[in-house]
LUMVEXKOL-873817 format. One line per field, with one value per residue (C-alpha): residue number from 0; x, y, z. Coordinates in pm, 1 decimal, always signed. Each point is the difference from the previous one (the first is absolute). Last residue first. Layout:
N
nr	[NUM,...]
c1	[X,...]
c2	[Y,...]
c3	[Z,...]
***
This chain:
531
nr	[530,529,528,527,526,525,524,523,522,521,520,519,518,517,516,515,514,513,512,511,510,509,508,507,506,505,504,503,502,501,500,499,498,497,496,495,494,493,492,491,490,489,488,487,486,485,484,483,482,481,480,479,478,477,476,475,474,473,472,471,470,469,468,467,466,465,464,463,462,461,460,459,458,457,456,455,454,453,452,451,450,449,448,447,446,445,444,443,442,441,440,439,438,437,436,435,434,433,432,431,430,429,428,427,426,425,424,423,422,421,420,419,418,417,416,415,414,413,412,411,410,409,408,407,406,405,404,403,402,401,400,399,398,397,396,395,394,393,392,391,390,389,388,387,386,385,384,383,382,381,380,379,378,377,376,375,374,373,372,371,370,369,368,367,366,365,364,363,362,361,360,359,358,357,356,355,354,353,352,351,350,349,348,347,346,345,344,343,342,341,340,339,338,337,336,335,334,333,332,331,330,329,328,327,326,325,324,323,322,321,320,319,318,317,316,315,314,313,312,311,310,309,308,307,306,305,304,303,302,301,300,299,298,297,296,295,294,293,292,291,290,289,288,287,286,285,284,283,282,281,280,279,278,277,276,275,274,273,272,271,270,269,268,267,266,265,264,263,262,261,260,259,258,257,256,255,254,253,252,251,250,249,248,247,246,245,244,243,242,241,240,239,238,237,236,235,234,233,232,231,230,229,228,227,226,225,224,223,222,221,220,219,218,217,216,215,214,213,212,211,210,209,208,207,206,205,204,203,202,201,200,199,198,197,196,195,194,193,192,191,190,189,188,187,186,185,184,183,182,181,180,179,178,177,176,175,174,173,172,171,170,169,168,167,166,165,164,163,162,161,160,159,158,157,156,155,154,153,152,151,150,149,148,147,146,145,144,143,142,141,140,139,138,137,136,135,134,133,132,131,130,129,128,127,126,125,124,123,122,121,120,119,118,117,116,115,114,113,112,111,110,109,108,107,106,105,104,103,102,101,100,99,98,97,96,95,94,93,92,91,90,89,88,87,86,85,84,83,82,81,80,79,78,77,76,75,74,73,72,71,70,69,68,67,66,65,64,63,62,61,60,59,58,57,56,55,54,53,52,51,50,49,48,47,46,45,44,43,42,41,40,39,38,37,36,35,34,33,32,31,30,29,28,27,26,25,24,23,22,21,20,19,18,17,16,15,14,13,12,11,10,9,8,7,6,5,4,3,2,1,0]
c1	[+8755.3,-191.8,-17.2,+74.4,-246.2,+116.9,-188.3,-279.1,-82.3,+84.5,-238.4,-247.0,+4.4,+17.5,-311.5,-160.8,+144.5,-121.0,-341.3,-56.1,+108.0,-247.0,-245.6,+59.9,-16.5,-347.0,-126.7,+74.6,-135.2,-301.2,-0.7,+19.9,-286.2,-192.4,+114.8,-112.3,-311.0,-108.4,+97.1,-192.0,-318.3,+64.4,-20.8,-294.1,-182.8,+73.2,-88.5,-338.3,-45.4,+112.8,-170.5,-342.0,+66.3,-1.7,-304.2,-223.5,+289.7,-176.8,-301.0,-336.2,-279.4,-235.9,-363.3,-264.0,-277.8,-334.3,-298.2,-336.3,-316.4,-376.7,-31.0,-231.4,-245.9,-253.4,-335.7,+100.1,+148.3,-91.7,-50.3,-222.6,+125.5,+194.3,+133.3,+168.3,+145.2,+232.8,+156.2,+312.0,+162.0,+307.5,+128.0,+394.6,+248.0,+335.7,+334.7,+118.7,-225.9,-270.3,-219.7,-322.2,+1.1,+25.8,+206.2,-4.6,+333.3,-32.5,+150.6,-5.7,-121.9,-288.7,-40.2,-367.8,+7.5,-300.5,+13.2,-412.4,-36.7,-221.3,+269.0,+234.0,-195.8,+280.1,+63.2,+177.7,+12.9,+180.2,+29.2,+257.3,-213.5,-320.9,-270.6,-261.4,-311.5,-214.9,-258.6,-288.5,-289.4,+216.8,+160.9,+302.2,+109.5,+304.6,+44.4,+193.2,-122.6,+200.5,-81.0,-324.6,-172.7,+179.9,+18.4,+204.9,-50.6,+230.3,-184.0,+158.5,-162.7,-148.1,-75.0,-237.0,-270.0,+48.0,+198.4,-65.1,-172.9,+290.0,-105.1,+350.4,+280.5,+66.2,+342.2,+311.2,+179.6,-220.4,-255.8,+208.2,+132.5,-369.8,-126.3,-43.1,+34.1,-229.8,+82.0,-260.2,-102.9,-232.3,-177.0,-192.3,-386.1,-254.0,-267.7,+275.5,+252.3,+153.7,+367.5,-137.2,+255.7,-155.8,+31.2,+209.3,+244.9,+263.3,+337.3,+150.3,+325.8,+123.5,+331.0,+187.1,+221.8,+308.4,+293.5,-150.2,-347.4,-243.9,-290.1,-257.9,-328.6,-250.5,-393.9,-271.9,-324.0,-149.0,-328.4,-135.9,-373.9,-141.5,+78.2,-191.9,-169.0,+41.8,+283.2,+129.7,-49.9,+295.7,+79.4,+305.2,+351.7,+293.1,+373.8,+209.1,+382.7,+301.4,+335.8,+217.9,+292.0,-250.6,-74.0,+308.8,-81.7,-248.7,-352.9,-172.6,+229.8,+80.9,+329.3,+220.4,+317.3,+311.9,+14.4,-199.6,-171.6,-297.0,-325.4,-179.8,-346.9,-98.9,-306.6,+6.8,-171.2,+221.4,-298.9,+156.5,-7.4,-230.1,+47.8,+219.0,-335.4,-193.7,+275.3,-3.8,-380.1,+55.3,+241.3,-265.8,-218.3,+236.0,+12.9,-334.9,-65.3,-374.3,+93.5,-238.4,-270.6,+107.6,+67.4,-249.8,-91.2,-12.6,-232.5,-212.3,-318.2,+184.4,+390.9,+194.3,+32.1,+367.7,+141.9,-134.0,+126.0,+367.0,+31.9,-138.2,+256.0,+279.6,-102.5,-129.9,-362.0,-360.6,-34.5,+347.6,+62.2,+363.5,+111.5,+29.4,+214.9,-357.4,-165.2,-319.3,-254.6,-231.7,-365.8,-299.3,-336.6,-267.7,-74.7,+162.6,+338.8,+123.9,+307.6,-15.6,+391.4,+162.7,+4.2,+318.8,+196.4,+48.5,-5.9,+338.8,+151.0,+255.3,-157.2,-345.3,-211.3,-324.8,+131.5,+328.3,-111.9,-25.7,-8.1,+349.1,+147.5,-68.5,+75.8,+406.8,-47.2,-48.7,+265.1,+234.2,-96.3,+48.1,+361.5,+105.7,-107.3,-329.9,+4.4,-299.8,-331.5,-135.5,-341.7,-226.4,-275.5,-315.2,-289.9,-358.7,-322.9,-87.1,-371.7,-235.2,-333.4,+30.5,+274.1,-157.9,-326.9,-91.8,-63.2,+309.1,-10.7,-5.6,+383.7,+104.0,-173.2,+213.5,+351.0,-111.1,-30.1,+307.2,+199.0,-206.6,+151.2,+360.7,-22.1,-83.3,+214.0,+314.9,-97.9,-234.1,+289.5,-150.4,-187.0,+20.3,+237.8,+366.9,+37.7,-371.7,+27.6,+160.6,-270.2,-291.3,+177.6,+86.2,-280.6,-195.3,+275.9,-65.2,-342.8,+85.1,-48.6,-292.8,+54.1,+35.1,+383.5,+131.7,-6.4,+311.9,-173.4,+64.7,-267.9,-334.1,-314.9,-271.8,-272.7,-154.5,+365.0,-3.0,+389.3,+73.6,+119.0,+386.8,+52.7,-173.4,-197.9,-323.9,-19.6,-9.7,-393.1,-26.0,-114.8,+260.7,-343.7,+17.7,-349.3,+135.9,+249.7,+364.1,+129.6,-100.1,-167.1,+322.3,+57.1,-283.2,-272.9,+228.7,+67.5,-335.9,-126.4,+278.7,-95.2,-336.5,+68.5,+250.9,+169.8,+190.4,+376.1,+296.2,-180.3,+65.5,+291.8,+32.9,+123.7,+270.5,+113.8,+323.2,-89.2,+6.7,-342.7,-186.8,+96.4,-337.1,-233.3,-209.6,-305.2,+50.9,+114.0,-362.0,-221.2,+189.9,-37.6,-344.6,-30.5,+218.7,-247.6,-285.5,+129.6,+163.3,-365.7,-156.8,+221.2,-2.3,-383.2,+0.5,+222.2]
c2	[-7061.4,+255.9,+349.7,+301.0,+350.6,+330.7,+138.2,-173.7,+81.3,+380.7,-39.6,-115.0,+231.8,+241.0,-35.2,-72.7,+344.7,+204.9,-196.4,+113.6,+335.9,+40.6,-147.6,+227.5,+327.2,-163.7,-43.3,+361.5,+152.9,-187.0,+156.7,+352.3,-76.6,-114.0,+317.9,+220.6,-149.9,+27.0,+372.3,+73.6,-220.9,+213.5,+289.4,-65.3,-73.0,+272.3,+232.7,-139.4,-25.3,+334.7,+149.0,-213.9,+163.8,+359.0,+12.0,-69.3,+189.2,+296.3,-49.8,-72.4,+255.9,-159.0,-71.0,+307.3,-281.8,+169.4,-215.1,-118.1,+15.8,-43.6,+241.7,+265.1,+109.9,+300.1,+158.9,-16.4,+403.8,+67.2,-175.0,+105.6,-147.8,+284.2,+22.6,-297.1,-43.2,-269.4,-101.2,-187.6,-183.1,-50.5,-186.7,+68.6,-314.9,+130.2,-91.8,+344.7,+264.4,+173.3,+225.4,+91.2,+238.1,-127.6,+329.5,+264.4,+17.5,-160.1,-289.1,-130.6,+371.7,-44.3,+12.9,-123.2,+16.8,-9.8,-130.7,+53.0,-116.3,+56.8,+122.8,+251.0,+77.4,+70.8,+35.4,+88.0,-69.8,+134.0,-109.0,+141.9,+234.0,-70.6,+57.3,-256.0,+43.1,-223.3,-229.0,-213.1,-109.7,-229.1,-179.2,+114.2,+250.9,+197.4,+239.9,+139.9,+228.1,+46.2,+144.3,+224.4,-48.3,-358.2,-128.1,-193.0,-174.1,-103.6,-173.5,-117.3,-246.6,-56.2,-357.2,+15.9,+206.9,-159.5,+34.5,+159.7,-259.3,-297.0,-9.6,+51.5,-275.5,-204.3,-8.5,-19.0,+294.0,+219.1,-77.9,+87.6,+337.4,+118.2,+208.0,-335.5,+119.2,+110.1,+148.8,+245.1,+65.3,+228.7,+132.2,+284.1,-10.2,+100.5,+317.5,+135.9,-5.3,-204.1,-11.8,-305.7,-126.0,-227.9,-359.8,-120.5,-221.8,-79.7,+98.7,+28.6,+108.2,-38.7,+224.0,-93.5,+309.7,+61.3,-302.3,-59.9,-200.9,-107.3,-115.6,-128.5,-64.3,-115.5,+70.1,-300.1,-57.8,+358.8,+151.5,-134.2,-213.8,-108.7,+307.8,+21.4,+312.1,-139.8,-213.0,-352.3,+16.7,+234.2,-112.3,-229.4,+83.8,-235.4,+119.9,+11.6,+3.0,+112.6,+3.4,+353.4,+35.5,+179.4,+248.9,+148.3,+102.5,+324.1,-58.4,+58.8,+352.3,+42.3,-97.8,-246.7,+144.5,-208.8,-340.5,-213.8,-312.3,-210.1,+6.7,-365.9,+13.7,-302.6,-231.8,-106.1,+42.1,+89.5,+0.0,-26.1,+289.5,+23.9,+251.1,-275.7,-192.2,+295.3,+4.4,-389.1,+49.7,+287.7,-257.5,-246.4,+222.6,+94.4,-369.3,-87.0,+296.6,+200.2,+209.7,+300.5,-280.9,-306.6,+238.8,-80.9,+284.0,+118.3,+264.6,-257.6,-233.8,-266.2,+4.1,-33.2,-320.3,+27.4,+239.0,-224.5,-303.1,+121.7,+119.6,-389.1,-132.3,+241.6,-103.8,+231.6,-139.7,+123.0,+212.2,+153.8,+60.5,-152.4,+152.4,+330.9,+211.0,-1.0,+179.3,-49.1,+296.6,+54.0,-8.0,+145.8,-170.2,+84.7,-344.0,+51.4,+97.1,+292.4,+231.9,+341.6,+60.1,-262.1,+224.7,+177.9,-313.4,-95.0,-352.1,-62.9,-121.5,+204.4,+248.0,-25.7,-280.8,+156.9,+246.8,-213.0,-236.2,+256.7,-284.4,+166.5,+27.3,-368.8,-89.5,+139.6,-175.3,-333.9,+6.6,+101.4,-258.2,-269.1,+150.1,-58.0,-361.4,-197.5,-378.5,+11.7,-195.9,-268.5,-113.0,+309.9,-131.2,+210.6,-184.7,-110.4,-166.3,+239.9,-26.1,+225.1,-86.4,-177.5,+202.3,+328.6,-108.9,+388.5,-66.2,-164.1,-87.9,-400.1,+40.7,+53.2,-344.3,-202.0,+188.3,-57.6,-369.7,-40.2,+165.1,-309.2,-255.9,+172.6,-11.5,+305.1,+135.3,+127.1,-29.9,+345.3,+201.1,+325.0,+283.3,+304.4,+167.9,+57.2,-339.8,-167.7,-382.5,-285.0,-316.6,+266.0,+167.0,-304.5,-197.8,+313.1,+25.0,-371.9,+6.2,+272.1,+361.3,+171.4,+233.8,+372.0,-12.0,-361.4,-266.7,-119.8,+190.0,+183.2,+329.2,-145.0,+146.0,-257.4,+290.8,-207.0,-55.9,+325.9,-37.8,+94.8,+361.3,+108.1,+57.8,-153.1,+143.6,+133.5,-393.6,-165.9,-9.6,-166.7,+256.8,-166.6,-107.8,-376.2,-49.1,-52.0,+233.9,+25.4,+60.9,-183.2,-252.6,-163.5,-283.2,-131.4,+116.2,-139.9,-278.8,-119.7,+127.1,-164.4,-355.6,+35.3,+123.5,-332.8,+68.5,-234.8,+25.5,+55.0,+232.8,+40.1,+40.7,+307.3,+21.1,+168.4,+348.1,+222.7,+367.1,+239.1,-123.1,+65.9,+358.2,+138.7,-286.4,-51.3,-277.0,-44.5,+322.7,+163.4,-244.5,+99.8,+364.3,-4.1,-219.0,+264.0,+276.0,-179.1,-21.7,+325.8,+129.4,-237.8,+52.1,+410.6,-34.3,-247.3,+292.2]
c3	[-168.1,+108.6,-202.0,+221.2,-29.1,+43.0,-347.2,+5.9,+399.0,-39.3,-273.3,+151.7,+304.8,-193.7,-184.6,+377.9,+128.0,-268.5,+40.4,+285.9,-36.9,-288.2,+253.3,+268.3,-256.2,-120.5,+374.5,+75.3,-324.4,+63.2,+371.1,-109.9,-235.9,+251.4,+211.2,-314.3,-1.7,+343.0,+34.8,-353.8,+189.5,+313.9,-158.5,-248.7,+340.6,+162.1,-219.2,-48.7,+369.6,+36.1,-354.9,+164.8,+371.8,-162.3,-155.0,+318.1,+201.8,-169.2,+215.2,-244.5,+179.9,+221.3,-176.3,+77.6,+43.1,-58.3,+64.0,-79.9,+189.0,-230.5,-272.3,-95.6,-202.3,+47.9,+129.7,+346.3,-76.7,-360.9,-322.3,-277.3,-278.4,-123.7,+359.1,-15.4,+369.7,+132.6,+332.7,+26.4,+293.7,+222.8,+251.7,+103.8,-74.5,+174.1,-172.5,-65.4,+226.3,-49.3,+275.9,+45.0,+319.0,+382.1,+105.1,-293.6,-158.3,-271.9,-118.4,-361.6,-118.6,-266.1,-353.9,-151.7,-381.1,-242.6,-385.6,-147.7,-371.5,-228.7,-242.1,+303.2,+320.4,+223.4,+376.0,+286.0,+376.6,+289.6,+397.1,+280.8,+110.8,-154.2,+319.6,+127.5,-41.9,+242.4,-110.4,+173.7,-223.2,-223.2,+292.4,+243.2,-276.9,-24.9,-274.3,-283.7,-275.4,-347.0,-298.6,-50.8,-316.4,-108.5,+355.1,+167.2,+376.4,+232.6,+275.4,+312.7,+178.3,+338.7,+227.5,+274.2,-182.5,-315.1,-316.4,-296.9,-179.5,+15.7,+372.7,+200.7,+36.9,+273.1,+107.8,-183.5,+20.6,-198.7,+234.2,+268.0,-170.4,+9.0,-297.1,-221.1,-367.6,-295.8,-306.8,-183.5,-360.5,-150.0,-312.1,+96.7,+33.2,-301.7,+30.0,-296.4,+173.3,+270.9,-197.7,-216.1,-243.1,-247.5,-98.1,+282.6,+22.5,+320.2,+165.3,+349.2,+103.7,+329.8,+83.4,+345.0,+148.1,+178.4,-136.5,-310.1,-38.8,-306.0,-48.4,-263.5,-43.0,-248.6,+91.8,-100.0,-79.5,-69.8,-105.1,+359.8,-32.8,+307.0,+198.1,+338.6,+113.9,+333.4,+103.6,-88.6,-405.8,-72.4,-350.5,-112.6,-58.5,-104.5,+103.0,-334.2,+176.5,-240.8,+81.3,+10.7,-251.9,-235.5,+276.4,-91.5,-361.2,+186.4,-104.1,+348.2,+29.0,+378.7,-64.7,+245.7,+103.6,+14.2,+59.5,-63.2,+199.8,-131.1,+162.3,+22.6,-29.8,+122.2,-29.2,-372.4,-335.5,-300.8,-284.3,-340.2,-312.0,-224.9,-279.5,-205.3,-38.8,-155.1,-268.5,-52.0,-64.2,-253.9,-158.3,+19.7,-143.9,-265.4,-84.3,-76.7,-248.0,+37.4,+243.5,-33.4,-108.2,+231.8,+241.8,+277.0,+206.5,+372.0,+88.3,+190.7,-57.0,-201.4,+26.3,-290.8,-233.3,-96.4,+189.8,+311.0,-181.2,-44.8,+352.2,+117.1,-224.4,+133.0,+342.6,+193.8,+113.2,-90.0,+198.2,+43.5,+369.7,+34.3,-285.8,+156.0,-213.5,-294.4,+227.4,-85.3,-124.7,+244.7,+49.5,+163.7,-79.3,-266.4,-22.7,-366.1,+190.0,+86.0,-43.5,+195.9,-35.4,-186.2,-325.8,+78.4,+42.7,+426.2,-36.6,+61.6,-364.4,-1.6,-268.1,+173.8,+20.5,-165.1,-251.0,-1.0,-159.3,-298.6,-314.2,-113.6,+357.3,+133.0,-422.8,+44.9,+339.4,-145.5,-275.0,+259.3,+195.2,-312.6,-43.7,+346.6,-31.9,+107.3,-162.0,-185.3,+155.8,-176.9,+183.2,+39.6,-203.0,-8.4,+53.7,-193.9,+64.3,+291.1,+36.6,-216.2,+95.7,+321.2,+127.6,-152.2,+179.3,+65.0,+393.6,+80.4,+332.3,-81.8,-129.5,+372.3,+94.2,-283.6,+139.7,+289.6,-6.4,-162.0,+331.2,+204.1,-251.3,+69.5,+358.2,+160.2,+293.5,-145.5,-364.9,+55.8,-31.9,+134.7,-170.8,+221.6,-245.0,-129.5,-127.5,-110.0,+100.1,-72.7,+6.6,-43.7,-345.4,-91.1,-13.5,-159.5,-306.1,+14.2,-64.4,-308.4,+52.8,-206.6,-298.1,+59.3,-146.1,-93.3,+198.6,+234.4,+317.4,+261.5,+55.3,-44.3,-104.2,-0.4,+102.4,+291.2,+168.3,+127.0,+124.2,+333.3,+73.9,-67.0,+295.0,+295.9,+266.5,-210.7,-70.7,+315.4,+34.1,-346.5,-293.1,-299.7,-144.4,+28.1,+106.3,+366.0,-25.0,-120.6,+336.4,+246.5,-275.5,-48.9,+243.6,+148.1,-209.9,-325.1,+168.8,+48.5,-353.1,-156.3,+196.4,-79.8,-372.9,-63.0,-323.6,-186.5,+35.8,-207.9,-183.6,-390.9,-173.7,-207.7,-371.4,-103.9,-119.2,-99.3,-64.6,-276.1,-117.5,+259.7,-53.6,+57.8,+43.4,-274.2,+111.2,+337.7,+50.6,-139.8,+219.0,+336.2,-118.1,-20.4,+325.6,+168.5,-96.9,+80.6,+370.1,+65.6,-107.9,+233.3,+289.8,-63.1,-0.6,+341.0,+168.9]
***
C-alpha cells in the first residue's frame, strides 16, 4: 500500500510540474488571476475543528481511512495526494482556497459530504481549508499553488440551436460511452469504472442534476468540461474541445438532460376510464402526475446499508372504476436478473395490512412493520416477478397469494419502469382496499443488485401516500354552460326590455310634443286681438 502511495505520489508531482509549465489546451481557455485567502490561518484552531468535525471520516492524518469511511460512498478524499475533484484550475493542478471554501461551505451533492456553512461560521470554514492543505505530503500547494482560474463569467443565452450543437459533440466525443446515450449513466464502459484509489465508480447521471458534484449550473457544467476531474475517469476537454463555445454548447446539452425534482407526500392516482395496460410505457400514463420519493440506506437493522445506489424512485398511479395501477420508475446501470453470483434487481411497495391503520391510526414500522402492526409487501423482481407477503417485522413473513395482484416490468436504456395493478376492492374480508377520496399509506423499497443489495441491504423511503382523487362529476361541466347560459340570457332579456322601454319613452315624447305643437298653433290661429 505505502509503494502504490509513493509511486501515485511521484507520478502526480511529475505531472504537476509538466501542466504548470505546458498545459494541454491552456491556451483554448479563458484565465485570471486568483485572489488569495480571505483569512489568515490559525493551525490550532484548524487542527481543533478539523478533529472535531472531519476526521470521522477523512482520518486523522487525512488519509480518507476514518472509522466511517467503508460506510459512505464515494470514500473520503486522501487529502495527502492533493487530488481534488471541484476545482476552477486546470487538469491535475491544485484547487484554489476558494475552490476549498466552497466546496466545505456547500458541500459534495450525491455524497456524505455535507454543507459545512450550516454550523461553521465562515472564519471557522477558512480554517479548514488552511488545515486540509497541511496533509499534503508532496508540497504541490506550497510548490506549485494555484496562481491561475478559469473564468466562467459570460455565459450564452441557451437556445434550441446551441443544444443541438451540444448533443451533436455528446455523440461525437462518445459521452455516451460512460453516461449512456440518454445521459443515465449506464454507457457501455460504466461497468467496472474506478478511480485512481482504486475505488468503485460511476459515471453521473447527467438526468439528476441535483447530485452533480460540483453543482448544475450551466457555469459549474462548463467548468467541469473544462478542467476535468482529478483522480477519476473524467476528463477535461480543453484538448478534444479545444473551442470555448462548443463546450458551452456541450454544457447546455448536459443541462437539457436534467430534469427537476417533484418532491411531495402524496401520490395522487388519477381516474380513467377504460382499461388500464399492463405495458409501463403505454401514452396513458403521461396524464398521470409525477411523485420523486427520496431513498436513503437501511441503517436501523443489521447488515445495515450506509451507502444505497439509489436516491430516489418516481411514481405514478392510476385508477378506473375496478383496478388501481402504480407505476414506479428509476436508473440503473445494469440489469441484474440474480446471475452471475449477483442478486436481482428489485423493487417492493409497502402498505399498512390493517384497515385501522390505514384509516388513520398509528401506522406500522417503516421497516416492514412490527409485531403489533403488519404490512403488506409487494415485491418485484427482475429473475422471478412478483412475490407478495405480510410481515409483522423483518424476521416474521407470511406469503400471501396474488389473486387479485399483477406486476410488469421493463428494463429499456438503464432504465427499470415497473407496474403494480390491483383490484380496488377485493373480496377478501379486511383486505387492502382503495377508494376515491381516501389517503392510504404507502412506501417504496429499493434493491440494486449490481451493487450488491439484497433483503435489509437496501433503500427505502419513509410513509407517503396514495390519494386515488374522486373522479370530476359531469354536473362539474355542466353548472358553468348553466350559469354561463344563464347569464348571457338574462343580460339579452335585460337588454331588449331596456330597449323596449326607450322605445316607450321616445313614442311618449313624440306624442308629447305632437300635442304641445298643436296646441300652439291651435292658440295662433283662434286667437282675438284686444282693443
Amino acid at each position: 500500500m505505502r509503494t502504490r502511495l509513493a509511486l501515485a505520489s511521484v507520478a502526480h508531482l511529475t505531472a504537476v510540474i509538466w501542466i504548470a509549465t505546458a498545459a494541454p489546451g491552456a491556451e483554448n481557455v479563458r484565465m485570471e488571476p486568483v485572489r488569495p485567502a480571505a483569512v489568515a490561518a490559525d493551525p490550532v484552531l484548524g487542527r481543533q475543528l478539523y478533529g472535531a468535525r472531519c476526521a470521522q471520516c477523512h482520518g486523522e492524518q487525512g488519509k480518507g481511512d476514518g472509522p466511517a469511511a467503508e460506510f459512505v460512498y464515494p470514500r473520503p478524499r486522501d487529502f495527502t495526494l492533493a487530488l481534488f475533484k471541484v476545482r476552477s484550475t486546470l487538469s491535475g493542478q491544485v484547487p484554489t482556497d476558494d475552490d476549498l471554501f466552497r466546496v466545505i461551505s456547500e458541500g459534495l451533492p450525491g455524497t456524505s459530504m455535507p454543507a459545512w456553512k450550516k454550523l461553521l461560521t465562515e472564519n471557522e470554514r477558512w480554517q479548514l481549508v488552511h488545515y486540509v492543505k497541511t496533509f499534503d505530503e508532496i508540497g504541490v500547494f506550497k510548490d506549485e499553488p494555484a496562481k491561475q482560474q478559469v473564468v466562467t463569467r459570460n455565459a450564452p443565452r441557451v437556445t434550441p440551436d446551441l443544444i443541438k450543437r451540444g448533443e451533436a459533440l455528446y455523440e461525437a466525443k462518445k459521452c455516451w460511452q460512460c453516461h449512456g446515450k440518454l445521459g443515465r449513466g449506464e454507457g457501455p464502459s460504466a461497468s467496472g469504472m474506478k478511480d485512481d484509489w482504486g475505488q468503485p465508480i460511476r459515471p453521473v447521471n447527467f438526468t439528476k442534476s441535483w447530485r452533480f458534484r460540483g453543482g448544475d449550473s450551466l457555469e459549474d457544467i462548463y467548468r467541469t468540461f473544462t478542467t476535468g476531474f482529478n483522480g477519476t475517469p473524467m476528463p477535461s476537454f480543453l484538448a478534444s474541445i479545444p473551442d470555448e463555445g462548443d463546450r458551452w454548447a456541450l454544457a447546455a446539452y448536459v443541462k437539457s438532460l436534467s430534469r427537476p425534482l417533484k418532491a411531495g407526500q402524496v401520490l395522487k392516482a388519477t381516474h380513467t376510464k377504460g382499461d388500464i395496460p399492463a405495458d409501463p410505457g403505454a401514452d396513458i400514463w403521461d396524464k398521470a402526475d409525477d411523485l420523486d420519493v427520496p431513498l436513503a440506506g437501511q441503517i436501523i437493522l443489521e447488515p445495515r446499508w450506509f451507502k444505497p445506489a439509489n436516491d430516489v424512485i418516481s411514481a405514478k398511479a392510476l385508477y378506473n372504476d375496478k383496478e388501481i395501477a402504480i407505476r414506479v420508475t428509476w436508473d440503473d446501470g445494469t440489469h441484474n436478473e440474480g446471475r452471475d453470483g449477483k442478486p436481482p434487481d428489485q423493487v417492493a411497495l409497502q402498505f399498512p395490512a390493517d384497515e385501522l391503520t390505514r384509516l388513520g391510526g398509528e401506522k406500522p414500522y417503516f421497516v416492514l412493520g412490527d409485531h403489533n402492526r403488519a404490512i403488506e409487501h409487494w415485491r418485484w423482481s427482475a429473475g422471478t416477478g412478483l412475490k407478495r407477503t405480510r410481515a409483522f417485522g423483518h424476521d416474521r413473513t407470511e406469503a400471501v397469494a396474488n389473486r387479485d395482484l399483477r406486476a410488469a416490468g421493463t428494463f429499456v436504456d438503464g432504465q427499470y419502469q415497473v407496474v403494480f395493478r390491483r383490484t380496488l376492492r377485493p373480496e377478501s374480508p379486511g383486505s387492502l382496499t382503495f377508494s376515491p377520496g381516501q389517503f392510504i399509506p404507502i412506501a417504496f423499497h429499493l434493491w440494486n443488485g449490481g451493487e450488491g443489495e439484497e433483503e435489509l441491504k437496501m433503500a427505502l423511503s419513509a410513509w407517503h401516500y396514495v390519494l386515488p382523487q374522486s373522479p370530476t362529476p359531469t354536473s362539474t361541466y355542466l353548472w358553468p354552460m348553466f350559469v354561463g347560459a344563464l347569464v348571457v340570457g338574462g343580460e339579452a332579456w335585460l337588454a331588449r326590455r331596456m330597449r323596449r322601454r326607450r322605445s316607450e319613452q321616445d313614442s311618449e315624447s313624440t306624442v308629447a310634443t305632437t300635442q304641445v305643437s298643436w296646441l300652439g298653433t291651435a292658440s295662433t290661429k283662434f286667437r282675438v286681438p284686444f282693443k
